[in-house]
N, C-alpha and C positions, 0 to 999 in steps of 0.2 A: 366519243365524248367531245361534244365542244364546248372549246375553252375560252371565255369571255378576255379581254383584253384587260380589264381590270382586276383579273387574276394576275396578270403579268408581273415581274419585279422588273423593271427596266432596268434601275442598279446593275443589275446580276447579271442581264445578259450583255450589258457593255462591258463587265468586267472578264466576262468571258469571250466579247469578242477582242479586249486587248491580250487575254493569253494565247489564243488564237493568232494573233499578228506576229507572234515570235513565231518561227522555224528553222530550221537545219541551214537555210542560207540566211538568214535574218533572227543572229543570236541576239546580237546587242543592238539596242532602239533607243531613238533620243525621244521624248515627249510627241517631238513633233511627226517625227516617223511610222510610231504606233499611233499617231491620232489619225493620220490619214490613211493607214491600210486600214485599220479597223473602221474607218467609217466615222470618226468622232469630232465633236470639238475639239482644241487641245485642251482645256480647259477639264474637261469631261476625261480624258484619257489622263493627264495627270492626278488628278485623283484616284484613278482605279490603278496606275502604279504604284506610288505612297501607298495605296492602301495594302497591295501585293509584298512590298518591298517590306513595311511593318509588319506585315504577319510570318514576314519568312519566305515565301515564294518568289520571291525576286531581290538581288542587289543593285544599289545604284551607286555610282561612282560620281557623281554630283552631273553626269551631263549623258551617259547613257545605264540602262536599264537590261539586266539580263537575268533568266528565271535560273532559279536556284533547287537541286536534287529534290526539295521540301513537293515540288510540282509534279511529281511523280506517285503521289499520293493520290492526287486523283485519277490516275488513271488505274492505279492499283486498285482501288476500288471496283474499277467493272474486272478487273483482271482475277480478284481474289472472291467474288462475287458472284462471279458464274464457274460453273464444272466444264464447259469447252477446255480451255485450255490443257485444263488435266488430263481431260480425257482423249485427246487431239496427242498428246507428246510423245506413248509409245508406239504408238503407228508410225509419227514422223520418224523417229528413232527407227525404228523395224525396216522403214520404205526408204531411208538415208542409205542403210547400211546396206540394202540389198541393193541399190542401184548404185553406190558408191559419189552421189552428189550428195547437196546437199536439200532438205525438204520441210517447205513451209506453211505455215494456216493464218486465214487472215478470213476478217471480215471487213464488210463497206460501211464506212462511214462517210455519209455525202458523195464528194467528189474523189475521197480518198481511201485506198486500205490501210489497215491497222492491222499489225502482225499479231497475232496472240501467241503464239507456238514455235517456234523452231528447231529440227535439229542441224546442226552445221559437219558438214566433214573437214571443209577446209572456206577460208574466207575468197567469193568470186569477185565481191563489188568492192568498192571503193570505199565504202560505207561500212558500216557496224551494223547490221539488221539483228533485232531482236524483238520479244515482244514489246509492244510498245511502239515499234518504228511504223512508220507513214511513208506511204511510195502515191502518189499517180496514179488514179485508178486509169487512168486513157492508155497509161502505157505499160501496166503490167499486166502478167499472164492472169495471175487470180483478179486482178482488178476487170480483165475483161470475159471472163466466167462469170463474173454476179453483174455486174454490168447485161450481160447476156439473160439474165433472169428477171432480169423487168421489161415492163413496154419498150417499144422504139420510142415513143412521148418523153417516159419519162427519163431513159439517155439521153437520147437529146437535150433536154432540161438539166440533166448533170453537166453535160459536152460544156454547155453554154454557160455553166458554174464557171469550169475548170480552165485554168491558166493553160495552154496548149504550148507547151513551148517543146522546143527539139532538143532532147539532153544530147543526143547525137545526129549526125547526118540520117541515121535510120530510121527515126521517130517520126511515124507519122502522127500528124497535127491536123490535117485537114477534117472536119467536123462531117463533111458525108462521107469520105473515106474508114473512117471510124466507126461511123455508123454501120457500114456494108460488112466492114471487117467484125464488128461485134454480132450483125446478123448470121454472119458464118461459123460463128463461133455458139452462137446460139444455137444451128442446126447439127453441127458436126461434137459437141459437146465437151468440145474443149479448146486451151487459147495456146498457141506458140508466140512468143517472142523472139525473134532475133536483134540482139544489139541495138534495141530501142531505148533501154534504158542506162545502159554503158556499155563503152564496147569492149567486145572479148564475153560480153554475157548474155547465155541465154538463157529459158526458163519453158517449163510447158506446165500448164495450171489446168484443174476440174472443179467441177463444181461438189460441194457436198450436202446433201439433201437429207432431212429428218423422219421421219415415219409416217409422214404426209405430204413425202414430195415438196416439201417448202424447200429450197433452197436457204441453207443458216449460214454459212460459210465457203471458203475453199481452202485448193492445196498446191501446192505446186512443188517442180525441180527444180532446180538451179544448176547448170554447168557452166566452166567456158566453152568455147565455142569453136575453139582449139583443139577441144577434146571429144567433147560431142557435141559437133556442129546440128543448126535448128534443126533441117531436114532429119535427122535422125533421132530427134527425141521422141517422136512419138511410139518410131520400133520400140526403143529401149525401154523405154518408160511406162507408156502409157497401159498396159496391160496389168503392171505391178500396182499404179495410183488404180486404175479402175477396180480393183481388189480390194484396196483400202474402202473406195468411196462405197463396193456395197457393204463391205462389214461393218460401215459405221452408221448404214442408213436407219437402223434399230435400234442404236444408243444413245442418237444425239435428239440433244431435246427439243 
């Protein structure tokens, strides 16, 4: 269907790109802060906080602006809205416990994954991951399994979205490196990470695929790397996730 530009609400989508500007390293934002990552006037970006902060979705302390639990509501919406996740939770549970990490589902959103699922055994990152959380698709394992499931074009085209930065000395950043690396991942059908995303952490991630072969999701391990160093997750793991991915290739919508 296409969509004429006079359908558009422009309101809406500035105001979505100022909730968009807040992240995990950029809680609190002063007017002028959200107005230039989001792209805005300041003018244009104060308004869509007042307008955030009156409804409940954001407090302001008279000079910065940070979004408030109310903001969680919209995400719960796709979360409560579709059956993946429900039906994704006792595999992760089942595939945690049999391999003793812990194991996650996440889908692509743009440049980035969104966790819908997890089960945890013990905490690897630095982080709190739950559903709901957002990683890097360039640098994590499920991020480059669906990555893997589009053209080289339109990677690329993400690559060239995505902030490339190095959370550690290991993270590759380089945009044709990336590329080769997602192409291999592509052919061999699944991703390892070593301590790309924090160190002491690794992961190996699949793709998971619905009843016509579409790629809807993935999943991945989580160890340190102390324990079950990269080179060996695939022994460990990947026979058990491969077992998951075809049992679920029949249920998922």
């Amino acid at each position: 269907m296409q969509i004429r530009e006079r359908d558009l609400m422009g309101g809406l989508a500035k105001g979505l790109s100022v909730i968009e500007a807040f992240s995990a390293e950029r809680q609190r934002l002063s007017i002028s802060e959200a107005a230039e990552i989001a792209g805005l006037d300041r003018a244009t970006a104060r308004r869509c906080l007042l307008t955030l902060s009156e409804l409940g979705y954001a407090r302001y302390d008279g000079k910065y602006f940070e979004l408030t639990p109310r903001i969680l509501r919209l995400g719960n919406a796709y979360l409560s809205g579709t059956s993946m996740p429900a039906l994704l939770q006792p595999y992760l549970d089942q595939l945690s416990e049999k391999l003793g990490h812990s194991a996650s589902a996440s889908v692509l959103d743009g440049n980035e994954i969104v966790y819908i699922a997890r089960a945890s055994q013990k905490r690897v990152m630095s982080i709190n991951l739950m559903p709901g959380s957002r990683l890097p698709a360039y640098s994590a394992s499920m991020g480059r399994v669906l990555l893997a499931a589009l053209g080289e074009a339109e990677v690329a085209a993400i690559l060239a979205t995505s902030r490339l930065k190095a959370h550690t000395p290991f993270t590759r950043t380089d945009p044709a490196e990336l590329l080769a690396e997602i192409g291999r991942v592509r052919v061999q059908g699944y991703a390892v990470i070593d301590q790309e995303l924090e160190i002491g952490l690794c992961s190996i991630g699949v793709p998971l695929h619905d009843a016509r072969g579409r790629v809807v999701a993935a999943i991945n391990v989580g160890a340190p790397s102390a324990v079950l160093p990269a080179a060996d997750l695939a022994g460990h793991c990947l026979d058990a996730m491969r077992e998951v991915q075809a049992r679920l290739r029949s249920l998922l919508p």
